[in-house]
PAKEGU-994117 format. One record per residue (C-alpha): residue number from 0; x, y, z; residue in one letter. Coordinates in nm, 4 decimals, padded with zeros to 6 digits, always signed. Layout:
! residues N
i, xx, yy, zz, aa
NUM, X, Y, Z, A
...
//
This chain:
! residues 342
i, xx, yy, zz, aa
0, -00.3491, +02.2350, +00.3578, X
1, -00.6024, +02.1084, +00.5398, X
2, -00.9265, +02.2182, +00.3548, X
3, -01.1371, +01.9399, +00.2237, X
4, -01.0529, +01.9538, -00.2183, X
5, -01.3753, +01.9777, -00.4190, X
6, -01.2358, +01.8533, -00.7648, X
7, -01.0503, +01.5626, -00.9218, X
8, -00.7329, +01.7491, -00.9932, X
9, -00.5355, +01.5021, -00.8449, X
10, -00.2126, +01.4989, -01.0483, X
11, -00.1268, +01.1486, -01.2856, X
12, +00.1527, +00.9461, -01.3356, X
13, +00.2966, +00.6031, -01.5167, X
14, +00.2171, +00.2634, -01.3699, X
15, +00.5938, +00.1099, -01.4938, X
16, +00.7269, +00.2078, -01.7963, X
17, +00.4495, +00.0827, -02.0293, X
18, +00.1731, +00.0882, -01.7933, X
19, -00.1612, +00.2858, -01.7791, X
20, -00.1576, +00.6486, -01.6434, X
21, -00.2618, +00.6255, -01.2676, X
22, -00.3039, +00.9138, -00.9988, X
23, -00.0199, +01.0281, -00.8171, X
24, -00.1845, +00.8710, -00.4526, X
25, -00.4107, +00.5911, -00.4837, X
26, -00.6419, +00.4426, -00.2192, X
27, -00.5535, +00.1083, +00.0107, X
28, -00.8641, -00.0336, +00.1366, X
29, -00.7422, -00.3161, +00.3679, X
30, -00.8431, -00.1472, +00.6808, X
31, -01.2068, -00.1164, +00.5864, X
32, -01.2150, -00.5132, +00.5901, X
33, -00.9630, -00.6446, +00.8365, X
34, -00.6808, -00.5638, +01.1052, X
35, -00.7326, -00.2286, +01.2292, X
36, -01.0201, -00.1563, +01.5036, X
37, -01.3634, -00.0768, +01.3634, X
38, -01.4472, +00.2711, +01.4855, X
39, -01.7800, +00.2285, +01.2969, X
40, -01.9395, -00.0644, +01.3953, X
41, -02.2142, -00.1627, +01.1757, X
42, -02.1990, +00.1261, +00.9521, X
43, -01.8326, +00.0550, +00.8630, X
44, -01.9268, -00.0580, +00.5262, X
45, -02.1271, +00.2493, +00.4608, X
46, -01.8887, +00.4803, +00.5421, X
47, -01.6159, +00.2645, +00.3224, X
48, -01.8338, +00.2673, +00.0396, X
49, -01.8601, +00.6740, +00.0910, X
50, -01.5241, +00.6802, +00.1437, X
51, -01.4577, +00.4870, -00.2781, X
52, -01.7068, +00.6930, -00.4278, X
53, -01.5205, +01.0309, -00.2609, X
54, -01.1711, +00.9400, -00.3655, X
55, -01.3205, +00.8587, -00.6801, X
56, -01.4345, +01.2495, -00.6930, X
57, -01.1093, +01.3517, -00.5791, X
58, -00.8962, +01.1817, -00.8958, X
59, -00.7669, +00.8802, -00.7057, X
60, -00.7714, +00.5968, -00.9723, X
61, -00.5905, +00.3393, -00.7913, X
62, -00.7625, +00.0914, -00.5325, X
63, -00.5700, -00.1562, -00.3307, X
64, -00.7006, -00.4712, -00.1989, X
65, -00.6271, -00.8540, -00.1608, X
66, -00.7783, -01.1627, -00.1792, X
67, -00.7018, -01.2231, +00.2409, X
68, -00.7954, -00.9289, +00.3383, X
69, -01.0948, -00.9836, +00.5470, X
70, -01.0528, -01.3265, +00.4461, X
71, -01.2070, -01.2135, +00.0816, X
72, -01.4875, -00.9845, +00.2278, X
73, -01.2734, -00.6596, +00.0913, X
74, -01.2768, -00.7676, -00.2833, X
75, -01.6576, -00.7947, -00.1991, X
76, -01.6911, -00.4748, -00.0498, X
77, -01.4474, -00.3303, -00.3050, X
78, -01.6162, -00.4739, -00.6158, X
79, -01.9389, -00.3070, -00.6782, X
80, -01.7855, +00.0221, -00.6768, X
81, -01.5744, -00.1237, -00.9194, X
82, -01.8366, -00.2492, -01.1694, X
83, -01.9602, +00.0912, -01.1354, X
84, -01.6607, +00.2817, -01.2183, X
85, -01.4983, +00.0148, -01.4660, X
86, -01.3578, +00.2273, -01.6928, X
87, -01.2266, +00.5099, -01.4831, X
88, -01.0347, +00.2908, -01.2024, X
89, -00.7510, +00.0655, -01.2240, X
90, -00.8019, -00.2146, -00.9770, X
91, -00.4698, -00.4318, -00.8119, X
92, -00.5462, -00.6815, -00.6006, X
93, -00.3258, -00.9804, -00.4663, X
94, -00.2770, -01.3701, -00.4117, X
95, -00.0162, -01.5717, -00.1732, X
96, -00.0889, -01.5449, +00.1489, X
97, -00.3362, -01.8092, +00.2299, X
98, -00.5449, -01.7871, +00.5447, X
99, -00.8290, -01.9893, +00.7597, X
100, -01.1519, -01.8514, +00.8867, X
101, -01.1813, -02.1285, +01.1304, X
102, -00.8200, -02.1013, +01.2353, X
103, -00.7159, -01.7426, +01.2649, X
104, -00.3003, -01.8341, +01.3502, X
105, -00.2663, -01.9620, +01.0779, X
106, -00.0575, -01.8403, +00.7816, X
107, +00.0600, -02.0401, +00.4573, X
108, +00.2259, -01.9041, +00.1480, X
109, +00.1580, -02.0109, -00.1509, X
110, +00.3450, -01.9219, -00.4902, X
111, +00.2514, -02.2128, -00.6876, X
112, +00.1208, -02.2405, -01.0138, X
113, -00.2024, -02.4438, -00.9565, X
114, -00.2336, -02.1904, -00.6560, X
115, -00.2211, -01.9219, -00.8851, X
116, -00.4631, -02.0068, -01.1425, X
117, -00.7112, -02.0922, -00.8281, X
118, -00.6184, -01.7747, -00.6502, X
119, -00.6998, -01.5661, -00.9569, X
120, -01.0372, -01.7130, -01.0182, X
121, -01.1557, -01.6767, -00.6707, X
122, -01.0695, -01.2996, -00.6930, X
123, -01.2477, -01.2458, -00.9992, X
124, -01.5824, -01.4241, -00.8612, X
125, -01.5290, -01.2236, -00.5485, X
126, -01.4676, -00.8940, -00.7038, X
127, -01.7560, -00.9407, -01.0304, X
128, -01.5348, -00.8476, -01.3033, X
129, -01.4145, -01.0016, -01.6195, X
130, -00.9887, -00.8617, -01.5230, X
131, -00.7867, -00.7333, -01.2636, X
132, -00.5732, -00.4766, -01.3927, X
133, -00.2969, -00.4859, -01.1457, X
134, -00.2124, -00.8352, -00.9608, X
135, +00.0392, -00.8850, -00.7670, X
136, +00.2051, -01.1582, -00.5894, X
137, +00.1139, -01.0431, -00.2632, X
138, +00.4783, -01.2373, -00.0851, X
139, +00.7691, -01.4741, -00.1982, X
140, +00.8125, -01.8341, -00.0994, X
141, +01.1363, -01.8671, -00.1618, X
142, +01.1213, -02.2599, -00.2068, X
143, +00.9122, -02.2245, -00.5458, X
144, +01.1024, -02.0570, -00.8280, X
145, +01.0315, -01.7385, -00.9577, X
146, +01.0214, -01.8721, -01.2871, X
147, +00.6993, -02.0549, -01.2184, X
148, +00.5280, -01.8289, -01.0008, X
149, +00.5836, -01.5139, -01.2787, X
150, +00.5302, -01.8075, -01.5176, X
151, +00.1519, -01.8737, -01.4054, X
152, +00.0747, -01.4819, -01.3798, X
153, +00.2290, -01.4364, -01.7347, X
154, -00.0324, -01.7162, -01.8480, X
155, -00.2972, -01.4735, -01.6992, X
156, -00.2154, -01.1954, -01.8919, X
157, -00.1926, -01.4040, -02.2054, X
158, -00.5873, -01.5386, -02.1104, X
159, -00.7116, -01.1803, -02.0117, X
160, -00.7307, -01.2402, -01.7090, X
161, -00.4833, -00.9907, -01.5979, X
162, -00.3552, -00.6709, -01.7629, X
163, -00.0285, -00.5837, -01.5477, X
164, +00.1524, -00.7923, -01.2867, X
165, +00.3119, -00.6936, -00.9847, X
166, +00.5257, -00.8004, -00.6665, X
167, +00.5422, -00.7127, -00.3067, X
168, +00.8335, -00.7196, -00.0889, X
169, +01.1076, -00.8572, -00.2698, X
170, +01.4452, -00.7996, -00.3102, X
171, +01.6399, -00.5981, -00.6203, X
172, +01.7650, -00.9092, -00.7059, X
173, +01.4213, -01.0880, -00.7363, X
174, +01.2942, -00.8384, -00.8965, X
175, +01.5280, -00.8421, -01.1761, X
176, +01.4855, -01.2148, -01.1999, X
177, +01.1036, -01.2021, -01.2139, X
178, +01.1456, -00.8973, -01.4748, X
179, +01.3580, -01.1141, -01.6815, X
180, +01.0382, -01.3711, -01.7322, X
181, +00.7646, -01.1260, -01.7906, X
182, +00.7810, -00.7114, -01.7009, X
183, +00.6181, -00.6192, -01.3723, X
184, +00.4858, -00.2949, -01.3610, X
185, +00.4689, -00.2706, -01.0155, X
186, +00.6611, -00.3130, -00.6731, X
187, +00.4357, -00.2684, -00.3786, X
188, +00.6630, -00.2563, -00.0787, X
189, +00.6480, -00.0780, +00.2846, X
190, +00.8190, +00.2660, +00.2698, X
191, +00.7285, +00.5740, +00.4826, X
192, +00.9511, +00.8244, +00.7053, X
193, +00.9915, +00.4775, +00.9662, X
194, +01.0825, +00.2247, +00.6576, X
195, +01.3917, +00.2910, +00.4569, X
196, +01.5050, -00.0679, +00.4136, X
197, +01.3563, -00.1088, +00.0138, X
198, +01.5953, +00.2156, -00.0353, X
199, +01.8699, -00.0489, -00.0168, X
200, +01.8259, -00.2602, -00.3510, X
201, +01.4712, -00.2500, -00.4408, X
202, +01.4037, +00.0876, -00.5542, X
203, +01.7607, +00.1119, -00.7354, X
204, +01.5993, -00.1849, -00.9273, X
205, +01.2572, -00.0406, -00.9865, X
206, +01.4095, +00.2600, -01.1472, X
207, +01.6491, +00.1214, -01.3603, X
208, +01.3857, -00.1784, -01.5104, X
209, +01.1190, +00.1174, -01.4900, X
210, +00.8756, -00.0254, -01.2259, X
211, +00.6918, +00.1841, -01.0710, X
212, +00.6537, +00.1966, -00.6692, X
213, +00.3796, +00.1946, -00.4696, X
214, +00.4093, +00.2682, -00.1277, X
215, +00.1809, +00.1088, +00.1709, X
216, +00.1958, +00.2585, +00.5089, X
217, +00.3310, +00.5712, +00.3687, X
218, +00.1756, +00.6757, +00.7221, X
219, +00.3439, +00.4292, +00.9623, X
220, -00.0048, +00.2226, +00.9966, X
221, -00.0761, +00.5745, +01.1486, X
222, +00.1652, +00.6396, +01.3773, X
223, +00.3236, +00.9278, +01.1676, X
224, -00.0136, +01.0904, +01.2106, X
225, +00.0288, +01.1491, +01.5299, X
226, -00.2949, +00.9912, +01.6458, X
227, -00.1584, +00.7654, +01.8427, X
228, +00.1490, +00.7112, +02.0664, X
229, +00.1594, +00.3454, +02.1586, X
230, -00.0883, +00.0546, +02.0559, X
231, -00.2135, +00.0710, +02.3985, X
232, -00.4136, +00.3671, +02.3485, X
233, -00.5455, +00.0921, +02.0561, X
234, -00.8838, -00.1434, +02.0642, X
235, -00.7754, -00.5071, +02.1521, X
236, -00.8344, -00.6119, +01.8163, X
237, -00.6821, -00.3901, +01.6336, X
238, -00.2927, -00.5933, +01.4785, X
239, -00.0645, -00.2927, +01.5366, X
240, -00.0375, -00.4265, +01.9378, X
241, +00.1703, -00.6673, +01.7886, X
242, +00.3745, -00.4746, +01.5601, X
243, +00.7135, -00.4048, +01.7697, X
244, +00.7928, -00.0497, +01.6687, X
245, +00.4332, +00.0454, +01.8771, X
246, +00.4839, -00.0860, +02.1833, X
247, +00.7053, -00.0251, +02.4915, X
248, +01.0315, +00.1504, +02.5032, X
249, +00.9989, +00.1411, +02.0937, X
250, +00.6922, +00.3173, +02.0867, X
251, +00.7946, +00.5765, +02.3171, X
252, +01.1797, +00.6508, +02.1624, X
253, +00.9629, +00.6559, +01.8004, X
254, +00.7185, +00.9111, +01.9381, X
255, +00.9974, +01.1499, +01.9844, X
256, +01.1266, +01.1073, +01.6544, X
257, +00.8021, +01.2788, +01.4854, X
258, +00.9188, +01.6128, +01.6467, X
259, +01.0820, +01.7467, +01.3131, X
260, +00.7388, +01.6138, +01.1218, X
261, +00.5319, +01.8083, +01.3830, X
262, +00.7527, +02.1349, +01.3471, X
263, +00.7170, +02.1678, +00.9762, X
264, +00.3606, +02.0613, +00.9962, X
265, +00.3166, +02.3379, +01.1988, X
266, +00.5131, +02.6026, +00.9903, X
267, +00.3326, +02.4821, +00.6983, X
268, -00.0336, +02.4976, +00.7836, X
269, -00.0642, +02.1185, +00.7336, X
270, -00.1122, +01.8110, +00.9512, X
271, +00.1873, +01.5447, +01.0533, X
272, +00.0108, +01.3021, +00.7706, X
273, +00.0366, +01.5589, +00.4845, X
274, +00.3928, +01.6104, +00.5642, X
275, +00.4938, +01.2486, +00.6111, X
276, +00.2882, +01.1784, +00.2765, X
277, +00.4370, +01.5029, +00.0947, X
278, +00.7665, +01.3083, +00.2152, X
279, +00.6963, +00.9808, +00.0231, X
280, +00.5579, +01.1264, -00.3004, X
281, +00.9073, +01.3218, -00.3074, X
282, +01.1067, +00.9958, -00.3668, X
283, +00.9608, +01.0065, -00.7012, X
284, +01.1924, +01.2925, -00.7606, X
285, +01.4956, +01.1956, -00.5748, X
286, +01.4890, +00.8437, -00.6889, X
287, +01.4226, +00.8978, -01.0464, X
288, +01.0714, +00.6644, -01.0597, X
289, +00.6744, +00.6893, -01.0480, X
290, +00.6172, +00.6606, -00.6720, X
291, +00.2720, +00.5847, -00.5589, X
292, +00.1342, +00.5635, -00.1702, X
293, -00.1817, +00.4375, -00.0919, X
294, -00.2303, +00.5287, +00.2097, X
295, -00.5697, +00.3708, +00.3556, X
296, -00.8640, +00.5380, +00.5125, X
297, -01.2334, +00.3935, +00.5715, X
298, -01.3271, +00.8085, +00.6435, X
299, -01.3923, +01.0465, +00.3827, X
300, -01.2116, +01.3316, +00.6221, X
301, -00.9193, +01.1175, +00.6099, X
302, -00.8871, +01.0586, +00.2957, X
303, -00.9598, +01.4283, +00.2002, X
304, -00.6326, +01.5005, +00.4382, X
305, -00.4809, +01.2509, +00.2466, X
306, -00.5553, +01.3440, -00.0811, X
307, -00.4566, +01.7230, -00.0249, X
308, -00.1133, +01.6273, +00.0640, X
309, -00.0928, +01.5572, -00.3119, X
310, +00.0026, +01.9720, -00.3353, X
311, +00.2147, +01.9416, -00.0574, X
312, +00.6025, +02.0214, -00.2141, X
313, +00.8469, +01.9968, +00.0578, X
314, +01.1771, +02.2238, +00.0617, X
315, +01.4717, +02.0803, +00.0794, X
316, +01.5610, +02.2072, +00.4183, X
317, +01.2335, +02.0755, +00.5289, X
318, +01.3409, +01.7144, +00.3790, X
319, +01.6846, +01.7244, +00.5468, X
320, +01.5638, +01.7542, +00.8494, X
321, +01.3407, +01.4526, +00.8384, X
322, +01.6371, +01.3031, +00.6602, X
323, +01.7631, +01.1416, +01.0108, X
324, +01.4509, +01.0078, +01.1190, X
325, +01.4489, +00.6554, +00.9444, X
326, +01.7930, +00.5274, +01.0483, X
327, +01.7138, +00.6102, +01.4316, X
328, +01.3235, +00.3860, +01.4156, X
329, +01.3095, +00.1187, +01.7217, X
330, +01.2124, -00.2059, +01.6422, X
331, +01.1272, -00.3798, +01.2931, X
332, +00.8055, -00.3304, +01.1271, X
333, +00.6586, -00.7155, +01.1892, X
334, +00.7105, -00.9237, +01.4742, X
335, +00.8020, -01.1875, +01.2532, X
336, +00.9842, -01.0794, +00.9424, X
337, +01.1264, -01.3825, +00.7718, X
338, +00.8128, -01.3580, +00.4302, X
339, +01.0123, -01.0238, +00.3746, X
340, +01.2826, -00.9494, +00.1764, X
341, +01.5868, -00.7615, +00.2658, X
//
């Protein structure tokens, strides 16, 4: 499992239930930009373009990014790769979360409709094309109605702006309420071996309005890899020192939980990430609904990991003995979890 794929014969599925066709993993390309620790230095961006252009080869269609990530600097690094592959990629990036340069604590946001139509814009300078096909409303504010925030992205779609819309983190219930005033193709939402909580209303939703899901962190922000054990072992910059379920007594009682993903890794002939990946991509099946992770890499020997997980078919001995690990996880996924959605 862990030979580097030569062709693009990564397998296809539906984005939603009238969307395009879209490859069964897709890329996330936050980390090139912003939050994790730069193991590159200054040829970071190099490597990250390397990296588009070989997932590209591979048959991933999908590429994830977001107007704050890197405080816009990813939709710039993302979108000449995307003017040169227009036709053969399906681009989703976000709006909501509004940040500051000059103020790095601070966080605002914003669902509003003027916001919207500003948000949207800046994107599209930023990223040098004429659409986005996937955009998604990156969090809720629950003080402005869905009805105007799915509203303003349904007046996108009608201008050309936007081909698809999408949400992250919401409930089942908001979902269904946002369906109800323009179909979403898409629910982007946090859901690996570690994060079971969308499980609980979100996905029944998606599947029965026929959204798809796409998965971020299908990896644990890397700690189902294996490669590390705590966030001390992490550069000071890098956010997951902050993220409760990698630090302290939590990081050590979720280390032992990966013994299961480590045995059939090793009984398979593939790493921890191709199992906890293989894992994700099974939903699909159990759940009865496209399920997409993007799991995100700035190293083409990552991604090629990543990618070959794709072949990766559990058994379903193997998948009840990871059953157990999610309800036993230490500590919640952000330190501060009131912009997410139970």
């Amino acid at each position: 499992m862990t030979t580097n794929p030569t062709d693009s014969s990564m397998p296809t599925t539906t984005l939603g239930a009238h969307g395009p066709q879209v490859s069964v993993q897709g890329l996330g390309c936050m980390g090139m930009s912003d939050f994790y620790s730069d193991q590159f230095g200054d040829t970071g961006a190099e490597e990250s373009r390397a990296t588009l252009e070989r997932a590209l080869e591979l048959g991933v269609t999908l590429f994830d990014t977001a107007d704050m990530y890197g405080f816009g600097r990813n939709e710039e690094l993302v979108g000449p790769f995307v003017q040169a592959h227009r036709d053969e990629v399906l681009l989703a990036t976000k709006f909501a979360i509004e940040r500051r340069e000059d103020d790095p604590t601070y966080r605002a946001v914003r669902n509003d409709a003027a916001y919207i139509r500003q948000a949207v814009d800046a994107s599209l300078r930023r990223l040098g094309v004429d659409h986005i096909d996937l955009y998604y409303m990156h969090r809720r504010n629950p003080d402005v109605p869905l009805a105007e925030s799915v509203g303003a992205m349904a007046e996108l779609v009608a201008a050309g702006k936007v081909r698809h819309l999408g949400l992250s983190e919401v409930s089942g219930a908001e979902l269904r309420e946002a369906y109800a005033v323009h179909p979403i193709a898409a629910l982007q939402s946090e859901w690996s071996l570690f994060s079971r909580d969308i499980e609980r209303t979100a996905v029944p939703a998606a599947a029965e309005l026929g959204v798809a899901l796409v998965a971020y962190s299908p990896l644990g922000r890397g700690f189902l890899t294996g490669s590390f054990s705590n966030a001390g072992e992490l550069a000071a910059g890098d956010f997951r020192h902050y993220q409760p379920r990698f630090t302290g007594d939590n990081a050590a009682h979720n280390a032992a939980l990966l013994a299961p993903v480590h045995k059939i890794a090793a009984e398979r002939g593939a790493t921890a990430g191709q199992v906890a990946l293989a894992w994700v991509e099974q939903r699909a099946q159990v759940h009865g609904l496209p399920v997409i992770p993007i799991p995100g890499t700035r190293r083409r020997s990552r991604l090629e990991e990543n990618v070959a997980a794709a072949s990766l078919v559990l058994t379903s001995e193997e998948l009840a003995e990871l059953e157990p690990i999610g309800a036993q996880v230490a500590g919640d996924r952000y330190a501060d979890m009131r912009s997410i959605s139970s």
